[in-house]
N, C-alpha and C positions, 0 to 999 in steps of 0.2 A: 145921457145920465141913466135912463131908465135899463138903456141895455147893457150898460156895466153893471147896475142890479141885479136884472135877471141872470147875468152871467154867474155872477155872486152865487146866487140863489141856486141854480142849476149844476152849478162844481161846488161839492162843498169845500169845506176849510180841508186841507191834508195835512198841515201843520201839526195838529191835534192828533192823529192817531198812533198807538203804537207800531213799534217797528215789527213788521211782518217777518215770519221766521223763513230762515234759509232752507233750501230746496233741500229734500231728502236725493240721496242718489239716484231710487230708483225715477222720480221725476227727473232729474235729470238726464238720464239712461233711457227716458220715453223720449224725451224731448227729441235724445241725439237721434232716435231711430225714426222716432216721424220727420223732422227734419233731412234724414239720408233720401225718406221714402218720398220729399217734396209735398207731402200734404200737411206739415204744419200751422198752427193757424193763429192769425194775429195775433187773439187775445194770450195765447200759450207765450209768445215770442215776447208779447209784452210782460208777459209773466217773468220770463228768465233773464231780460234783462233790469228786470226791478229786483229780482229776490236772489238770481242768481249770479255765480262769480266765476270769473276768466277760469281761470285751475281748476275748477270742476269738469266745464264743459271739455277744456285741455283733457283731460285722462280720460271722460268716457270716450271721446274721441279715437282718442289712440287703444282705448278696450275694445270699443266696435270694428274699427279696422283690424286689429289682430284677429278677432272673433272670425271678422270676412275673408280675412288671406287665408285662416287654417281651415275653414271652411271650403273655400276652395283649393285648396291644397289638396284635402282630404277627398276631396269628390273626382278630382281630375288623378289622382292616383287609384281608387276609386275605378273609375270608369277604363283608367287603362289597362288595369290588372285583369280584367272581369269582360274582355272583348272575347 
């Protein structure tokens, strides 16, 4: 009994708070690039699946990837032209 108290006590109520606002893009757009870059970190991940939604992470996804193909694109025409 006393440790279902202090659990009590040590989580408070979440019931009560307001709804925390949805992720701006560019947080999102961090998120995707630390994530590519594999140093994401917990509390971030915790972050984006409490505030953020599928379809967001969906299009920066496929924005990053386009950004990385023309990127490479660009450098490997780039590098061939320029031997």
């Amino acid at each position: 009994m006393l440790w279902v108290l202090m659990c009590e006590m040590a989580m408070p109520d979440q019931h009560h708070h307001e709804p925390e606002k949805p992720l701006t893009f560019l947080e999102v757009m961090g998120s995707v690039l630390w994530t590519a870059f594999g140093v994401s970190t917990r509390a971030r991940r915790e972050r984006d699946f409490r505030r953020g939604k599928g379809w967001q992470f969906f299009v920066a996804g496929v924005i990053y990837m386009l950004l990385l193909l023309s990127g490479l694109i660009v450098l490997v025409n780039y590098l061939a032209h320029h031997r």
